[in-house]
C-alpha positions in Angstrom: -3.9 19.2 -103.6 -4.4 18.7 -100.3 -5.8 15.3 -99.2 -9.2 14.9 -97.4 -9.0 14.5 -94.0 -12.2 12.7 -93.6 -11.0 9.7 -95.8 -9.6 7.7 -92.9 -11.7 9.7 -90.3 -13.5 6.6 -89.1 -10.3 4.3 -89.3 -8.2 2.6 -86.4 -4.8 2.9 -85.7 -4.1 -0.6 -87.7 -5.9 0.8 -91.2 -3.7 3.9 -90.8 -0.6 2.7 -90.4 -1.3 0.1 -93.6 -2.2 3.0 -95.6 0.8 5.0 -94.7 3.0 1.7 -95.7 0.9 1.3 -99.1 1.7 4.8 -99.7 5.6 4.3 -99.0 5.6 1.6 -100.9 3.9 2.9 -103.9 6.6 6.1 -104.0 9.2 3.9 -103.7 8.3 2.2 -107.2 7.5 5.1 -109.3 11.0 6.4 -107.6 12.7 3.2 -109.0 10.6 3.5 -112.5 11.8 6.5 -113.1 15.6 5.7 -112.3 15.3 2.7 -114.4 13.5 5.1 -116.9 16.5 7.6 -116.8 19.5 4.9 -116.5 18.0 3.3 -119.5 17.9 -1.1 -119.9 21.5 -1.6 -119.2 22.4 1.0 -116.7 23.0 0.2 -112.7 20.0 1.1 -111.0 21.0 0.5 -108.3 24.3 2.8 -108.4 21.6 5.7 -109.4 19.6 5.1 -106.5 22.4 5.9 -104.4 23.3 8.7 -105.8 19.6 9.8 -105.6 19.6 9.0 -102.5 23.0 10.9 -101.3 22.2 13.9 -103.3 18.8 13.9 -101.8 19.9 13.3 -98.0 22.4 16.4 -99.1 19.5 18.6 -100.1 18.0 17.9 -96.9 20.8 18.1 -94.5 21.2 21.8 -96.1 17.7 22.6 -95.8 17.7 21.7 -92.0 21.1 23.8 -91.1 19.3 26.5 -93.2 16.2 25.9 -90.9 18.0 25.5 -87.8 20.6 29.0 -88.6 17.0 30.7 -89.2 15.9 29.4 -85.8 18.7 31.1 -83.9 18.6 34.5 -85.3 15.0 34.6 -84.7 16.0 33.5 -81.2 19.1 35.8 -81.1 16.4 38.9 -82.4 14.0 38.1 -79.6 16.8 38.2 -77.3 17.9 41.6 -78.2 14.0 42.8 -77.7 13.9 41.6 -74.1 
């Protein structure tokens, strides 16, 4: 679901920008309820996090070299055209 544009069409930078932190904030606490959710009432929430959190920035570092190796065949295939 794609959100409506038009919501904050009419705002100012300030309102923006406290949305966007509301919104950061918010994610960040259902992330951590459902850590301490999974971890259980005597497991380290904070040791899950980080391993949330390093698993996740690995995801994402693969993603981008994935992105970035896409990039330069596309790049190296326009080349070869010219």
């Amino acid at each position: 679901m794609r959100p409506d544009p038009s919501l904050l069409a009419d705002a100012g930078p300030e309102r923006c920008i406290a949305t966007w932190l509301d919104l950061m904030r918010t994610a960040d606490k259902l992330l951590l309820a459902g850590i301490r959710r999974d971890v259980g009432p005597g497991g380290d929430v904070l040791k899950a996090y980080r391993r949330w959190y390093a698993d996740h920035m690995r995801e994402h570092h693969e993603a981008v070299q994935q992105m970035i190796r896409r990039l330069g065949a596309a790049d190296g295939e326009q080349a070869d055209a010219r």
